[in-house]
CHARMM-style PDB file with segment names, atoms N, HN, CA, C and O in Angstrom:
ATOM      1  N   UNK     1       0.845  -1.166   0.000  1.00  0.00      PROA
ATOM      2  CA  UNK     1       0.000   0.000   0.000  1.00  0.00      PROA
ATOM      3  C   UNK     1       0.898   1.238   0.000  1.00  0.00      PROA
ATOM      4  O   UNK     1       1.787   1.261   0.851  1.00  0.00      PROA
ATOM      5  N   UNK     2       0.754   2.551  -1.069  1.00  0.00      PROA
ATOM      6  HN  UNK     2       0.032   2.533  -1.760  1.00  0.00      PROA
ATOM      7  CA  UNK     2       1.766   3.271  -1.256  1.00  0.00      PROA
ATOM      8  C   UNK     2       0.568   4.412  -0.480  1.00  0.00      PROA
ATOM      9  O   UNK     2      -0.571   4.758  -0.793  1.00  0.00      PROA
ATOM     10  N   UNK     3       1.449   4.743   0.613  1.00  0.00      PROA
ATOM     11  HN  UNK     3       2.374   4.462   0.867  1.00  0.00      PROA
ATOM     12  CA  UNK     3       0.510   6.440   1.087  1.00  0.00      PROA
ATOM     13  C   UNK     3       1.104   7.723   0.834  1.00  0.00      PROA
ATOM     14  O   UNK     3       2.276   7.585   0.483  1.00  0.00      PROA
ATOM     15  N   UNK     4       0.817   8.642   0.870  1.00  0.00      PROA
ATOM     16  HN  UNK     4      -0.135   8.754   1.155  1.00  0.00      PROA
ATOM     17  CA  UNK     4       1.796   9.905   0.220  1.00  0.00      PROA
ATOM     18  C   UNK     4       0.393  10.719   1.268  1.00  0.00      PROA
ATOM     19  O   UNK     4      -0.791  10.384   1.217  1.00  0.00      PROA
ATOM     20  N   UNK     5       0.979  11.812   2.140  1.00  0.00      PROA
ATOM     21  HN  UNK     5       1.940  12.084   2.181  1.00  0.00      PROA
ATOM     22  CA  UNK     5       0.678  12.892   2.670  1.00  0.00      PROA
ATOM     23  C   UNK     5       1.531  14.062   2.586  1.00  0.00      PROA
ATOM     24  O   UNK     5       2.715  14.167   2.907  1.00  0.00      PROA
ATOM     25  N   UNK     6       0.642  15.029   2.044  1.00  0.00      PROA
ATOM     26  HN  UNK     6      -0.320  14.944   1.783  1.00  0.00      PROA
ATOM     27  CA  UNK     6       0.715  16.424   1.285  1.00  0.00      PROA
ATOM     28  C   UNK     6       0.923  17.380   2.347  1.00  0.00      PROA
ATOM     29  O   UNK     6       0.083  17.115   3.207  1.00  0.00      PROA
ATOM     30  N   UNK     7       1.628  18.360   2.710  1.00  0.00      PROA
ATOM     31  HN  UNK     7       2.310  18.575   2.011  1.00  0.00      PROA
ATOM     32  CA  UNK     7       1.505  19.028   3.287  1.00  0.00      PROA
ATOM     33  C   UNK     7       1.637  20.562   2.497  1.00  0.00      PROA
ATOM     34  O   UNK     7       2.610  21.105   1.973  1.00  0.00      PROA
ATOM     35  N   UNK     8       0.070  21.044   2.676  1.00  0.00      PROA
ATOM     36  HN  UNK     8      -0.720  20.603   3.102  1.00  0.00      PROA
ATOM     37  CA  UNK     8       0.635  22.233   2.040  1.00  0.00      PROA
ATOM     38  C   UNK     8       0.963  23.738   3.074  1.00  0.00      PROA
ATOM     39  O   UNK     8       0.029  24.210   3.722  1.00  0.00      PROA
ATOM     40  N   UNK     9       1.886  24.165   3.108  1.00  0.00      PROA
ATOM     41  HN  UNK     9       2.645  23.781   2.581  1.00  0.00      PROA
ATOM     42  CA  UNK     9       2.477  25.127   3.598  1.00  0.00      PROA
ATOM     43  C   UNK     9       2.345  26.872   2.944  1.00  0.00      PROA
ATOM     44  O   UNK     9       2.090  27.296   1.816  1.00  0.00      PROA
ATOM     45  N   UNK    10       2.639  27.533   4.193  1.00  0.00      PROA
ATOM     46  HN  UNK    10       2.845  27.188   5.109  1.00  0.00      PROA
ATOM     47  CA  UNK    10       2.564  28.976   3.606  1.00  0.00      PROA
ATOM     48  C   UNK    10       3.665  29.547   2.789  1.00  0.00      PROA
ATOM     49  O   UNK    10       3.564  30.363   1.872  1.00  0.00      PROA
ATOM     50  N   UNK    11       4.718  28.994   3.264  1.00  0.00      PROA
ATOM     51  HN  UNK    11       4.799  28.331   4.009  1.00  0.00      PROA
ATOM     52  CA  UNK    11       6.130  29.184   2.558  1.00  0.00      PROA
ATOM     53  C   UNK    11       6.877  28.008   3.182  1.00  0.00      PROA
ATOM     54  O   UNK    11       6.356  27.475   4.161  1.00  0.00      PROA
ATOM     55  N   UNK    12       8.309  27.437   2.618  1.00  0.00      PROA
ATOM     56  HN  UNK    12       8.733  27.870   1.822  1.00  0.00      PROA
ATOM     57  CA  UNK    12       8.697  26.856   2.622  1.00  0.00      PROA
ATOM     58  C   UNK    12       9.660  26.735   3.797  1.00  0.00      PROA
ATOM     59  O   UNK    12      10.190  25.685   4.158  1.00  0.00      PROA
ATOM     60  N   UNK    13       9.847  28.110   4.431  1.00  0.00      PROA
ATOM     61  HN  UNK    13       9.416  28.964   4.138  1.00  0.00      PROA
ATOM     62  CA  UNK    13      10.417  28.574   5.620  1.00  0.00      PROA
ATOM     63  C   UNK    13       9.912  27.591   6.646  1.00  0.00      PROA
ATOM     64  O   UNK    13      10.666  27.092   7.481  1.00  0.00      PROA
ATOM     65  N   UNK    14       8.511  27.298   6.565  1.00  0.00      PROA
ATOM     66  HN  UNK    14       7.898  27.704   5.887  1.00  0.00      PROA
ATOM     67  CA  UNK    14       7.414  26.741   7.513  1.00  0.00      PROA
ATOM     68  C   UNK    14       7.457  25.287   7.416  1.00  0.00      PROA
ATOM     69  O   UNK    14       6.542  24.695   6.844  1.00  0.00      PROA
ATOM     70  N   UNK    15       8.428  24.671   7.917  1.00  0.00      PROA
ATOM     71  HN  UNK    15       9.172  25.152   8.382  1.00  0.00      PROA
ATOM     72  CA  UNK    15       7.841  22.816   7.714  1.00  0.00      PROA
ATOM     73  C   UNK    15       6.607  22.664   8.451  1.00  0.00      PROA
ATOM     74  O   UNK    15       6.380  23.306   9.477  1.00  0.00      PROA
ATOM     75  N   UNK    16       5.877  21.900   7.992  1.00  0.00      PROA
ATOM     76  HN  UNK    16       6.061  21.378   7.159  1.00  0.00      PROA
ATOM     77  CA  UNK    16       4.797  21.070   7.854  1.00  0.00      PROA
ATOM     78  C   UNK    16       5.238  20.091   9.239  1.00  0.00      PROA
ATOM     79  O   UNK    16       5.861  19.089   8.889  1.00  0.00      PROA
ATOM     80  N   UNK    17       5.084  20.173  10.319  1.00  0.00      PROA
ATOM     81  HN  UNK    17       4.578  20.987  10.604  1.00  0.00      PROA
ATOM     82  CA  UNK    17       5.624  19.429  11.690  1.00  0.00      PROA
ATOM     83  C   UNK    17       4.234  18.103  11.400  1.00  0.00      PROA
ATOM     84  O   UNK    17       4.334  16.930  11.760  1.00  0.00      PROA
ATOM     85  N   UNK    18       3.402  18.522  10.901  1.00  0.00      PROA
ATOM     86  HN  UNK    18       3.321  19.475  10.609  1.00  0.00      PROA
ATOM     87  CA  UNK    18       2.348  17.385  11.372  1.00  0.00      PROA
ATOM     88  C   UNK    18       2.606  16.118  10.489  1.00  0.00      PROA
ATOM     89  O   UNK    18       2.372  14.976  10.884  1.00  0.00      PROA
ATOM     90  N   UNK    19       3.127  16.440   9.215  1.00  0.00      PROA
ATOM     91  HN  UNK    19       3.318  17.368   8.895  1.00  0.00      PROA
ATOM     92  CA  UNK    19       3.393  15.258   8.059  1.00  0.00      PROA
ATOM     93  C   UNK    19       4.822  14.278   8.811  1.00  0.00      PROA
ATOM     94  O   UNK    19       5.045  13.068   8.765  1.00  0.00      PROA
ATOM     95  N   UNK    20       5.489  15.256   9.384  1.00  0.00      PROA
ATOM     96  HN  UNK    20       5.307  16.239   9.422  1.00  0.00      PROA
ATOM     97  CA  UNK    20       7.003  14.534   9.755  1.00  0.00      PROA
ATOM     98  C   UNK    20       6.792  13.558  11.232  1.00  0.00      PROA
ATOM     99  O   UNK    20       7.680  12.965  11.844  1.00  0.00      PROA
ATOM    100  N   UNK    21       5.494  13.612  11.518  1.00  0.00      PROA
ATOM    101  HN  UNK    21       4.772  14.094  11.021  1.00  0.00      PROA
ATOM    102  CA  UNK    21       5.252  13.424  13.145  1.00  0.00      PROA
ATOM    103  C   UNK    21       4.369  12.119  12.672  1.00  0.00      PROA
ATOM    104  O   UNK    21       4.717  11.014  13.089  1.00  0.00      PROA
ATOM    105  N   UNK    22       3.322  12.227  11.876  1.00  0.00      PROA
ATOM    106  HN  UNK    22       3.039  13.124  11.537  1.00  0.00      PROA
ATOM    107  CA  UNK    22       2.651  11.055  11.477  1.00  0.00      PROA
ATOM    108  C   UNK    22       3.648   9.691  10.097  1.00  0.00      PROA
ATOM    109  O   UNK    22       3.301   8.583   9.688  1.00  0.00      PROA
ATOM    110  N   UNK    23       4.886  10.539   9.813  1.00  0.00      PROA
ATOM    111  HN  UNK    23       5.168  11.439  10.145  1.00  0.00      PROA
ATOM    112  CA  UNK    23       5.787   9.784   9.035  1.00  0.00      PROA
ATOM    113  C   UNK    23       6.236   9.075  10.253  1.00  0.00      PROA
ATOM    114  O   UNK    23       6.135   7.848  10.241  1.00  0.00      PROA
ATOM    115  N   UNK    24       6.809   9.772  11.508  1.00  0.00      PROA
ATOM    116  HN  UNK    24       6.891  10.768  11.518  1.00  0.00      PROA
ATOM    117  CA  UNK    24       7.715   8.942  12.451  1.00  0.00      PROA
ATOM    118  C   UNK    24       7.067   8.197  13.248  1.00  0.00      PROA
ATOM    119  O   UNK    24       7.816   7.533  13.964  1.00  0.00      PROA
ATOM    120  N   UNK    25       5.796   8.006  13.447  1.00  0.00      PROA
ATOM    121  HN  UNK    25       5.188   8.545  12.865  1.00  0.00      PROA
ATOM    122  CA  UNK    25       5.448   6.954  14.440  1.00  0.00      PROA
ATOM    123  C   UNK    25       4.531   6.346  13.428  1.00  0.00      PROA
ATOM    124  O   UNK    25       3.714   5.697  14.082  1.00  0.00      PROA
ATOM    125  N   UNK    26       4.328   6.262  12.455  1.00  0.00      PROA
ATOM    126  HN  UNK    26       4.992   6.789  11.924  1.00  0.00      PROA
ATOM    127  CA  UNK    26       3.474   5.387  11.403  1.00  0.00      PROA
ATOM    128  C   UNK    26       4.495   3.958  11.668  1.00  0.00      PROA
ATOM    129  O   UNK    26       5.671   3.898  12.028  1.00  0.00      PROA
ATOM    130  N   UNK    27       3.117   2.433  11.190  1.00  0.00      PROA
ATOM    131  HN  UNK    27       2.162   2.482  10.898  1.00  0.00      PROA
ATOM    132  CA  UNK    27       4.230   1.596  11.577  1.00  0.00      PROA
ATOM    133  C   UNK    27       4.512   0.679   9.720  1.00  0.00      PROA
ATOM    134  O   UNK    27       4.952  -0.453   9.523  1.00  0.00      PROA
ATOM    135  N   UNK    28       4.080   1.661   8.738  1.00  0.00      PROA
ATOM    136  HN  UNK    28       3.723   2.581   8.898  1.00  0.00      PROA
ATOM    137  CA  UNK    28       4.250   1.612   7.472  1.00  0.00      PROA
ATOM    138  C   UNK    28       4.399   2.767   6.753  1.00  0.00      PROA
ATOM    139  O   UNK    28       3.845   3.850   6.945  1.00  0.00      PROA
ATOM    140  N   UNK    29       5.481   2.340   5.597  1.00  0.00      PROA
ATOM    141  HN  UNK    29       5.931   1.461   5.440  1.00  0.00      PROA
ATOM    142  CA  UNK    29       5.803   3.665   5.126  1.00  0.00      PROA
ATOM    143  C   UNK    29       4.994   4.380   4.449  1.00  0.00      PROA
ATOM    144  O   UNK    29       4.073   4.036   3.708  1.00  0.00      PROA
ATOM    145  N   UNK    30       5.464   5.630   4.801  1.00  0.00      PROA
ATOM    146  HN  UNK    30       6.212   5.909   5.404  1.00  0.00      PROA
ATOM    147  CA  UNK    30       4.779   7.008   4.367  1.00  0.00      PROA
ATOM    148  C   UNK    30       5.496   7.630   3.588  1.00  0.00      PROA
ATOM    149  O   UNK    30       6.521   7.844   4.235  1.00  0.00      PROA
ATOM    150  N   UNK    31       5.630   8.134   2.430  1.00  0.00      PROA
ATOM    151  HN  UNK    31       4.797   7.960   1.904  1.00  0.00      PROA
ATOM    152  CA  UNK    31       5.992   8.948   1.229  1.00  0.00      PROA
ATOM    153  C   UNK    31       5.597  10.449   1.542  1.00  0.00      PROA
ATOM    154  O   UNK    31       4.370  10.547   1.534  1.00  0.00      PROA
ATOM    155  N   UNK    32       6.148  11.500   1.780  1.00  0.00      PROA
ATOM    156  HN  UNK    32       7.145  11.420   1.786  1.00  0.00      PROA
ATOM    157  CA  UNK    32       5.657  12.992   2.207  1.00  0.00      PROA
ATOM    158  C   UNK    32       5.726  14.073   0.860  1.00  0.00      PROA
ATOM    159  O   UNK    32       6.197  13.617  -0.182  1.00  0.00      PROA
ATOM    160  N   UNK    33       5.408  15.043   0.877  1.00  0.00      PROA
ATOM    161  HN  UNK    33       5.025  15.413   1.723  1.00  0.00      PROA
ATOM    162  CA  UNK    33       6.054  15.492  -0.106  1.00  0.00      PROA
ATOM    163  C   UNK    33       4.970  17.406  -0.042  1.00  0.00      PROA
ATOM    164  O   UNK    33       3.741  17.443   0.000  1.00  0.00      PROA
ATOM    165  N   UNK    34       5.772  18.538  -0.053  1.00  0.00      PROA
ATOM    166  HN  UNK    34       6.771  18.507  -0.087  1.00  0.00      PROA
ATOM    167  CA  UNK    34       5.941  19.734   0.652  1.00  0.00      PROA
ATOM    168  C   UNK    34       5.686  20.792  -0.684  1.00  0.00      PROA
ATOM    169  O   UNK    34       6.300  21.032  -1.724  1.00  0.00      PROA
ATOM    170  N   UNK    35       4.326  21.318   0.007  1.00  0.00      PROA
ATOM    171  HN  UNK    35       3.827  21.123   0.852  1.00  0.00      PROA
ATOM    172  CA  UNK    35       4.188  22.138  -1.259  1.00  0.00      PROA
ATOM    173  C   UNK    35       3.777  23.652  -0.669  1.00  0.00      PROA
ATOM    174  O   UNK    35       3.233  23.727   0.433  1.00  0.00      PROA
ATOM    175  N   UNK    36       4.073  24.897  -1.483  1.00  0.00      PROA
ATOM    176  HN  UNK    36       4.514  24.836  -2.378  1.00  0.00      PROA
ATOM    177  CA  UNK    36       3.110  25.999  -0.962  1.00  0.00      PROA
ATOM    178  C   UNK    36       2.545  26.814  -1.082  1.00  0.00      PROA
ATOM    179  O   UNK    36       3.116  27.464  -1.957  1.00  0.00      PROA
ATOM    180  N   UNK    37       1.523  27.424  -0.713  1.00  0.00      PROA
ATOM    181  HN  UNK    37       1.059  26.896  -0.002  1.00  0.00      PROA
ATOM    182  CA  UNK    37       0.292  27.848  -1.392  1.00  0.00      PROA
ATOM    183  C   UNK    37       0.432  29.042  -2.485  1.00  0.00      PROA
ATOM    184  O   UNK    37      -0.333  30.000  -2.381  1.00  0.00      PROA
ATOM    185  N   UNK    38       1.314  29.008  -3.444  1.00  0.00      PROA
ATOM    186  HN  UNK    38       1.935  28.229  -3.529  1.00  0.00      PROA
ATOM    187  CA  UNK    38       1.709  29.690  -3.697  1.00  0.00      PROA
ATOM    188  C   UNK    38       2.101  28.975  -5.588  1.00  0.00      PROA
ATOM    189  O   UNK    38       1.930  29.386  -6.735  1.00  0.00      PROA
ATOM    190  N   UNK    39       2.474  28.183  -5.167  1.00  0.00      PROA
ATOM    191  HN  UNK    39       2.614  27.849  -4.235  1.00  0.00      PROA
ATOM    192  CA  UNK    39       2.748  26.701  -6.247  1.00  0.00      PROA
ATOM    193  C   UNK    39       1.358  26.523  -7.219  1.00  0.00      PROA
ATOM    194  O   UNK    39       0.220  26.658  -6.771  1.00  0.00      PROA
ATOM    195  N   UNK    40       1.608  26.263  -8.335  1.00  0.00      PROA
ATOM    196  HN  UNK    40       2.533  26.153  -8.699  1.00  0.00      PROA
ATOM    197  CA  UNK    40       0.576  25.637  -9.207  1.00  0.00      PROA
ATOM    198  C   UNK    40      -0.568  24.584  -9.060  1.00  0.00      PROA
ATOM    199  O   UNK    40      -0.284  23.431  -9.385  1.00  0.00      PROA
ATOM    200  N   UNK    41      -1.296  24.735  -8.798  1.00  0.00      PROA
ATOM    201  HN  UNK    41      -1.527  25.671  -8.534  1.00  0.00      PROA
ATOM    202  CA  UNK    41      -2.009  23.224  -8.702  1.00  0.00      PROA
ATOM    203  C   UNK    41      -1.658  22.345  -9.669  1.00  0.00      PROA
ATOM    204  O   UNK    41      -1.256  21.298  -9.161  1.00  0.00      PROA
ATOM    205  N   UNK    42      -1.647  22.337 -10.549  1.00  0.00      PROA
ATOM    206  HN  UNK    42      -1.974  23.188 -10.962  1.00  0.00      PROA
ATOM    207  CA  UNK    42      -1.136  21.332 -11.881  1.00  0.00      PROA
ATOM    208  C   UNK    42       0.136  21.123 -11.470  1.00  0.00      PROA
ATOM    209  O   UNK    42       0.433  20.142 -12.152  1.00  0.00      PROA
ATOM    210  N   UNK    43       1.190  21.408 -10.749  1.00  0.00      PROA
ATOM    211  HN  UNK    43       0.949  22.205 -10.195  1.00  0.00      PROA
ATOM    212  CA  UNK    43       1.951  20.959 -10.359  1.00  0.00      PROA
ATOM    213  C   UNK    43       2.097  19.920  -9.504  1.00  0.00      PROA
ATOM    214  O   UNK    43       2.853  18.950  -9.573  1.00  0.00      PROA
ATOM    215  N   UNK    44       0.997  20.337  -8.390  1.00  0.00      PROA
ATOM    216  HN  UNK    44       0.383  21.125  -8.334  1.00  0.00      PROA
ATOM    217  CA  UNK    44       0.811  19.833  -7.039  1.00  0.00      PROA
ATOM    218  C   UNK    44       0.051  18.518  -7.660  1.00  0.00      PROA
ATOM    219  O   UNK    44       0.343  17.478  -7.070  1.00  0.00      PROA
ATOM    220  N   UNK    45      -0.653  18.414  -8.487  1.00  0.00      PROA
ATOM    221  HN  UNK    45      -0.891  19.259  -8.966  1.00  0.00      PROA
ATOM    222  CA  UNK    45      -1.945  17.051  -9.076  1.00  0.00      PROA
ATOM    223  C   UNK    45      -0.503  16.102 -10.191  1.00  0.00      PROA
ATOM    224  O   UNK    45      -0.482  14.882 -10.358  1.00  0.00      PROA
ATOM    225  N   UNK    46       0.494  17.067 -10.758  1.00  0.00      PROA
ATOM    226  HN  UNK    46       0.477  18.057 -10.622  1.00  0.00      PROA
ATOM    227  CA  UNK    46       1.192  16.008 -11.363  1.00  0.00      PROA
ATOM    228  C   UNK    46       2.440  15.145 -10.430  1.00  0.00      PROA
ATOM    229  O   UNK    46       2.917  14.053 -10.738  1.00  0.00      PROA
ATOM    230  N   UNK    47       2.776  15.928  -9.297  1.00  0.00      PROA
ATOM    231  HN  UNK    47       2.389  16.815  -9.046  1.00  0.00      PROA
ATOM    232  CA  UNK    47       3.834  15.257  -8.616  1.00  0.00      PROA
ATOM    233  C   UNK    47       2.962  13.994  -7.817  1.00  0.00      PROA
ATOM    234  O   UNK    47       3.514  12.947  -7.478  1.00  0.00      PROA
ATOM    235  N   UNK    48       1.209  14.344  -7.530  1.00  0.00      PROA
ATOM    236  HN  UNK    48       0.760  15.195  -7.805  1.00  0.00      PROA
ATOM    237  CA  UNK    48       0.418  13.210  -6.752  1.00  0.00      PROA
ATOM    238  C   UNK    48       0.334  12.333  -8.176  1.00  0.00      PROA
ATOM    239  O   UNK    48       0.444  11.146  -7.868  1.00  0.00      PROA
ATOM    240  N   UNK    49       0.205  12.461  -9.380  1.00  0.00      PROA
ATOM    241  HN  UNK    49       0.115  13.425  -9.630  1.00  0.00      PROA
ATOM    242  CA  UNK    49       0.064  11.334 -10.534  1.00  0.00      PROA
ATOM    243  C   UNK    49       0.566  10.406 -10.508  1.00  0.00      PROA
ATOM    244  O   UNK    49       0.179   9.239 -10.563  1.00  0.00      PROA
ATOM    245  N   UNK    50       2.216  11.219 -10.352  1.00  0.00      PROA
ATOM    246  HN  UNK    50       2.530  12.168 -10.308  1.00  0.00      PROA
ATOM    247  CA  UNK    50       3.269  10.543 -10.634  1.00  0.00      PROA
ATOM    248  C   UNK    50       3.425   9.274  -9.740  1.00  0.00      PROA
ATOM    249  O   UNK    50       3.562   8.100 -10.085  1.00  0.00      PROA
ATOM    250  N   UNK    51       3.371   9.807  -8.547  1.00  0.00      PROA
ATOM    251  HN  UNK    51       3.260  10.761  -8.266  1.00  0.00      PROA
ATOM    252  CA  UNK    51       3.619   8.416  -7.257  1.00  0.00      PROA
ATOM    253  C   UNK    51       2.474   7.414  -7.655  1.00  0.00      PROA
ATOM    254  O   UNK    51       2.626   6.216  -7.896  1.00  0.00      PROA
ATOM    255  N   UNK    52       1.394   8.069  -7.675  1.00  0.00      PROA
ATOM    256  HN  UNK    52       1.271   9.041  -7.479  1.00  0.00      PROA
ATOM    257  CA  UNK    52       0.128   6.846  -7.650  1.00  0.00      PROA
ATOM    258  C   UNK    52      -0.099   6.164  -6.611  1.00  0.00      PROA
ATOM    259  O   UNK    52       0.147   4.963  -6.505  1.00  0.00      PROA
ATOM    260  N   UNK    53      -0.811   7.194  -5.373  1.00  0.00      PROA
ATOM    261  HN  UNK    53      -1.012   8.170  -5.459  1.00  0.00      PROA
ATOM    262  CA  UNK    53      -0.635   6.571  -4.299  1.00  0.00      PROA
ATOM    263  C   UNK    53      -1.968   5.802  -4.241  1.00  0.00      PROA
ATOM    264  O   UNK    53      -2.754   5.818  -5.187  1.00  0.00      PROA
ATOM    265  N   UNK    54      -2.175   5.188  -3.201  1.00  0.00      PROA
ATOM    266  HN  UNK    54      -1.536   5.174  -2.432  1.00  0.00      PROA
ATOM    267  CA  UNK    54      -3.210   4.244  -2.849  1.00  0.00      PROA
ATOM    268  C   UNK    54      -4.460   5.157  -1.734  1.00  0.00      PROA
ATOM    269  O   UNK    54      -5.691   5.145  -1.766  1.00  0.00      PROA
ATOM    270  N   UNK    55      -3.526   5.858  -0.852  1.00  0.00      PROA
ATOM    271  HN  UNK    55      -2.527   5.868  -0.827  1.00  0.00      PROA
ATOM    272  CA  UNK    55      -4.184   6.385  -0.127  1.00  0.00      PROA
ATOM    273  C   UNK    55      -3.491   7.916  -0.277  1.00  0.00      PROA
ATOM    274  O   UNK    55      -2.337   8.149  -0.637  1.00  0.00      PROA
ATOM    275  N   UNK    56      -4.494   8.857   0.090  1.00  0.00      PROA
ATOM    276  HN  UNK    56      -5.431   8.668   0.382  1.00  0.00      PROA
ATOM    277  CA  UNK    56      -3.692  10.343  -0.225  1.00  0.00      PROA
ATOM    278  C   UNK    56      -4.493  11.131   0.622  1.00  0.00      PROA
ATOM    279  O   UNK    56      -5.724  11.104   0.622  1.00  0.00      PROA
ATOM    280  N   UNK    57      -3.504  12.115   1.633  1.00  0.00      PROA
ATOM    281  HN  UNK    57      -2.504  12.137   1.633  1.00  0.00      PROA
ATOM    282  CA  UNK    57      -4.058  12.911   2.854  1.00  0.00      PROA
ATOM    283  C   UNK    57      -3.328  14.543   2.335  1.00  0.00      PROA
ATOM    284  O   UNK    57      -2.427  14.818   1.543  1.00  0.00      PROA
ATOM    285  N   UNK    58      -4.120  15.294   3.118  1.00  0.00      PROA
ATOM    286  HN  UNK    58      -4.852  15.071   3.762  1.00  0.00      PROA
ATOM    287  CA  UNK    58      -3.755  16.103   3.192  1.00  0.00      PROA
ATOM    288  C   UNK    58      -3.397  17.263   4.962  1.00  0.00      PROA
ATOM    289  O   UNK    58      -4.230  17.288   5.868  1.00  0.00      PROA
ATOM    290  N   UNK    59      -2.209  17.960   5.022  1.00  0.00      PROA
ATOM    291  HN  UNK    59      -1.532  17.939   4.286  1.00  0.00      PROA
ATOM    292  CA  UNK    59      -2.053  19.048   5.869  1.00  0.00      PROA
ATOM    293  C   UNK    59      -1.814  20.464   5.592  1.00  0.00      PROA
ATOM    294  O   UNK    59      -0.860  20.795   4.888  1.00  0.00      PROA
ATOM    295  N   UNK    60      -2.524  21.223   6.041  1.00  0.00      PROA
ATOM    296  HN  UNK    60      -3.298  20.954   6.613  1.00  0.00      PROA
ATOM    297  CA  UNK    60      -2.530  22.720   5.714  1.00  0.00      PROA
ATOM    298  C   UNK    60      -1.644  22.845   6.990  1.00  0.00      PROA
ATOM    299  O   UNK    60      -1.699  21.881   7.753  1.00  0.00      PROA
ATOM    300  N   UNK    61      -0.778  23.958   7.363  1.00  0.00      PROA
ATOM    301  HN  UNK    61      -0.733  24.741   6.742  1.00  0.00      PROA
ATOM    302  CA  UNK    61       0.155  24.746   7.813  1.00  0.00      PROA
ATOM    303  C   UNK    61      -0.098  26.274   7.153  1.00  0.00      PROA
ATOM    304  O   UNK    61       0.094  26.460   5.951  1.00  0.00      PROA
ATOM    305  N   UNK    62      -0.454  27.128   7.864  1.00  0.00      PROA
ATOM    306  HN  UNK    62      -0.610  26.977   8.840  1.00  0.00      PROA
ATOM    307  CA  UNK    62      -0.943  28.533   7.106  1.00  0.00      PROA
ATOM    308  C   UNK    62      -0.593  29.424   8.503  1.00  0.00      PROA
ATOM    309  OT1 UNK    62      -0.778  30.640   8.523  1.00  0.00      PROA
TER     310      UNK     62
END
């Protein structure tokens, strides 16, 4: 099962603490990947294509 959680951020200055916290005590891997609101959506929908995850979450940080 491939999971990928999104965290989208205000700027990049800002990690996303909640994606790195549910990566480290998950007891299967998690794929993360850091975007911000500021970024393309067509960007953000082709980097989720690409993986092809199974399951797909999202975190706002604003």
């Amino acid at each position: 099962m491939k999971v990928l959680v999104i965290g989208i951020n205000s700027k990049f200055i800002h990690p996303n603490l909640a994606i790195r916290y549910i990566k480290a005590n998950s007891s299967f891997p998690i794929e993360i990947k850091e975007f911000t609101i500021k970024d393309p959506i067509e960007n953000i929908i082709q980097d989720i294509l690409e993986i092809k995850p199974d399951i797909l979450a999202f975190s706002c940080y604003i």
